[in-house]
C-alpha positions, 0 to 999 in steps of 0.5 A: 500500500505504501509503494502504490501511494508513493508511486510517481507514474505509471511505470512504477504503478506497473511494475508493482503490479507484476510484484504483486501478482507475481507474490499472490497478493491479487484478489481471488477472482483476479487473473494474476497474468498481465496481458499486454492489452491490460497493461495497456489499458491500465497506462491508457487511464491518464489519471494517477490517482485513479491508476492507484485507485484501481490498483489498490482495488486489485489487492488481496487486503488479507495480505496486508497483516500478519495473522496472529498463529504466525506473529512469532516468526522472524521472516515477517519482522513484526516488532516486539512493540506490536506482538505486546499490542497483539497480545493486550488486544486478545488477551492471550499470549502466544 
């Protein structure tokens, strides 16, 4: 979400779909191919905001977190300061 709102053009927008397609972070129900024609399409909108918009749309927002069985593993670096909010929020510790 970060890299799609600091984007700065189109191209950028653009290779950060093919990352997110690439790592599985679409949608369910969208195709993780990139067609030349729907790249283009998508250059085609002349708007940023709306290029960002659409792309932000295109996201599996489950991916955006770290689900609570899986805090404690390092690959995903989530801070001590949030494990102890986890665990204050569910009131449990893991």
């Amino acid at each position: 979400m970060d890299k799609i709102q600091a984007a700065q053009s189109s191209e950028e927008l653009v290779e950060l779909w093919k990352n997110i397609a690439e790592n599985s972070f679409l949608n369910y129900y969208v195709n993780a191919e990139l067609p030349q024609e729907a790249v283009d399409d998508f250059k085609d909108i002349d708007d940023l905001e709306s290029q960002k918009h659409l792309l932000v749309e295109l996201l599996d927002k489950n991916q955006l977190y770290v689900n609570l069985s899986e805090i404690e593993d390092t690959d995903f670096g989530v801070s001590a300061e949030d494990k102890v909010l986890n665990k204050k929020f569910y009131g449990r510790g893991f």
